[in-house]
C-alpha positions as CSV (number, residue, x, y, z in Angstrom):
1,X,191.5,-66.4,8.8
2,X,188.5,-64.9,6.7
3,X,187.9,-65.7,3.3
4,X,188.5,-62.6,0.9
5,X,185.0,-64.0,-1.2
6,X,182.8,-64.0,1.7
7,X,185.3,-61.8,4.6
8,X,184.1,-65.1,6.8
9,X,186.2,-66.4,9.6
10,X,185.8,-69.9,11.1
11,X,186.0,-70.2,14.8
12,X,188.5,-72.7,16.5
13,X,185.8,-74.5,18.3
14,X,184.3,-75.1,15.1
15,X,186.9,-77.2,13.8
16,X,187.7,-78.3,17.1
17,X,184.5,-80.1,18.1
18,X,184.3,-81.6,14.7
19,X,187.3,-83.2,15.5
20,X,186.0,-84.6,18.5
21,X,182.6,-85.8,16.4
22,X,185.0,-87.4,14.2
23,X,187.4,-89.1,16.2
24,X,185.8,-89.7,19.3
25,X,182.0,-89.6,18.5
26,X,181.5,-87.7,21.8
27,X,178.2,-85.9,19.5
28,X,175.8,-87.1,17.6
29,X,175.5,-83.7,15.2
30,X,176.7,-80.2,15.3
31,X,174.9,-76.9,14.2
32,X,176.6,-74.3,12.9
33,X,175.8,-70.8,12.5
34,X,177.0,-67.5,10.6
35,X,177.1,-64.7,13.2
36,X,176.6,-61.6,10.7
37,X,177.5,-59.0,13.2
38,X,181.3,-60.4,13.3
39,X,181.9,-62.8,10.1
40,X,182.3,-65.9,11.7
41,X,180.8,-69.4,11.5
42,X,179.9,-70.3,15.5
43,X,178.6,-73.3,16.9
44,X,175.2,-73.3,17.7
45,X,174.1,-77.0,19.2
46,X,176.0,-80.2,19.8
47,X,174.5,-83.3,19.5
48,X,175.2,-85.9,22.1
49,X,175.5,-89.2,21.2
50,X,172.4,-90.6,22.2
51,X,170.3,-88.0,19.9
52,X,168.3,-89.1,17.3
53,X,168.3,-87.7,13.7
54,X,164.8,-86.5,14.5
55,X,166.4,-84.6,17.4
56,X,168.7,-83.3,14.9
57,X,166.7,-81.7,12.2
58,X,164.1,-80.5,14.6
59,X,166.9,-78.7,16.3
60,X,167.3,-76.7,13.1
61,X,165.6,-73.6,12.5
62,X,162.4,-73.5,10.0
63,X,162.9,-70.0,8.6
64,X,166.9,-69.4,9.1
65,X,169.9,-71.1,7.2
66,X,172.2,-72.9,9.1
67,X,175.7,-75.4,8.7
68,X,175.1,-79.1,10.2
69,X,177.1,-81.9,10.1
70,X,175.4,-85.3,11.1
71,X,177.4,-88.7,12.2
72,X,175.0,-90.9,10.6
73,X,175.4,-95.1,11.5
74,X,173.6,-97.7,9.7
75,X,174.5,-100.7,8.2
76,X,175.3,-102.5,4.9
77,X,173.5,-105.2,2.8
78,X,176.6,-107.5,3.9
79,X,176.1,-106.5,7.9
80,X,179.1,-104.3,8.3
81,X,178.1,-101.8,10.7
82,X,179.4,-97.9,9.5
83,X,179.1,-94.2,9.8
84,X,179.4,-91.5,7.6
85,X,179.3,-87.7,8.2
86,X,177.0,-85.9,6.6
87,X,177.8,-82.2,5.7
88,X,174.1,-80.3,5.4
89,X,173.8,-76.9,4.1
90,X,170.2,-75.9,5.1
91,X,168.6,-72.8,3.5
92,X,165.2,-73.4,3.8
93,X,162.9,-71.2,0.9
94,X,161.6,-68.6,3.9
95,X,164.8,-67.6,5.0
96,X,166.4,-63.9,4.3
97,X,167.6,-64.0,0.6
98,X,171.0,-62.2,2.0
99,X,170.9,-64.6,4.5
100,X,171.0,-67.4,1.7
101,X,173.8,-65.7,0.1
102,X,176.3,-65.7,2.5
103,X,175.6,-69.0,3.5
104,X,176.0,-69.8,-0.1
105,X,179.1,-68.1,-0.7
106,X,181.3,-69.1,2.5
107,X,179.8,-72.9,2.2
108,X,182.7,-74.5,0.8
109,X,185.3,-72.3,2.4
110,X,184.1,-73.4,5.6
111,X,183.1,-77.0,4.7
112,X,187.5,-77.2,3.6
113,X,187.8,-76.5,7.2
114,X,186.2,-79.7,8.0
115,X,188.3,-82.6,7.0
116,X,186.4,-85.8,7.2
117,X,182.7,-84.8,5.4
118,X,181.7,-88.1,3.1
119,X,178.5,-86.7,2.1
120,X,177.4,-83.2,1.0
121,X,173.4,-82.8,0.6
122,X,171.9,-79.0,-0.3
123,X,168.3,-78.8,1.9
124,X,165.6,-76.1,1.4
125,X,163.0,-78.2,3.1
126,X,162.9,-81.4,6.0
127,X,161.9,-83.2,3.2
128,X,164.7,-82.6,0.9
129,X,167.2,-84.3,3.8
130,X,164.4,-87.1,5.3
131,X,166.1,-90.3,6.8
132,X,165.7,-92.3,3.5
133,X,167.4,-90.1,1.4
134,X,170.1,-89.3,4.4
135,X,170.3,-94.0,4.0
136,X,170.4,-93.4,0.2
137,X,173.2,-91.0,-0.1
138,X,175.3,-93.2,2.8
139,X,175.0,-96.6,1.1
């Protein structure tokens, strides 16, 4: 169903595959993308398991905005190992200003889609979602 703000529809798979991040753990990370040409959020690249967070944010473009959600384990000062998921709206500074819009505006439309996000983080640059503040926001 597309959002009267942003006219964006969210594809099945989409919610779908998040489920199975969620429940199962069967990926690591999923990319999502806004195809312009028909107003809806598609999945670009699944993460499997084994992938490392440096596999993840290399696998995001450097000049294009794009959805992610990261399944990120560590563990806690008292040794209990757990996982959060990540929600990462990336809209790094060289990308298309209408481009930054729209992801902008359908962000938390399509982020309501995705029932299980802990952690939100807004990224213009690798920096601004490195490991240690990815640890910080989890603990």
């Amino acid at each position: 169903m597309a959002n009267s703000s942003s006219g964006m529809a969210v594809d099945d798979e989409c919610k779908l595959k998040f489920l199975e991040l969620k429940t199962k753990r069967i990926y690591r990370f999923i990319v999502f993308k806004i195809e312009e040409k028909i107003q809806q959020v598609t999945i670009e690249k699944l993460g499997s398991p084994e992938e490392t967070y440096d596999d993840f944010s290399s696998s995001l473009p450097a000049d294009e905005c794009r959805y992610a959600v990261f399944d990120f384990d560590f563990t806690t000062d008292e040794n209990c190992q757990k996982s959060k998921i990540f929600f990462i709206a990336w809209a790094p500074e060289t990308s298309r200003v209408r481009s930054k819009m729209l992801y902008a505006s359908s962000k938390d439309r399509f982020k309501r889609e995705l029932d299980g996000i802990q952690v939100e983080l807004q990224a213009t640059d690798p920096s601004e979602m490195s490991i240690d503040i990815i640890r910080g926001r989890a603990l």
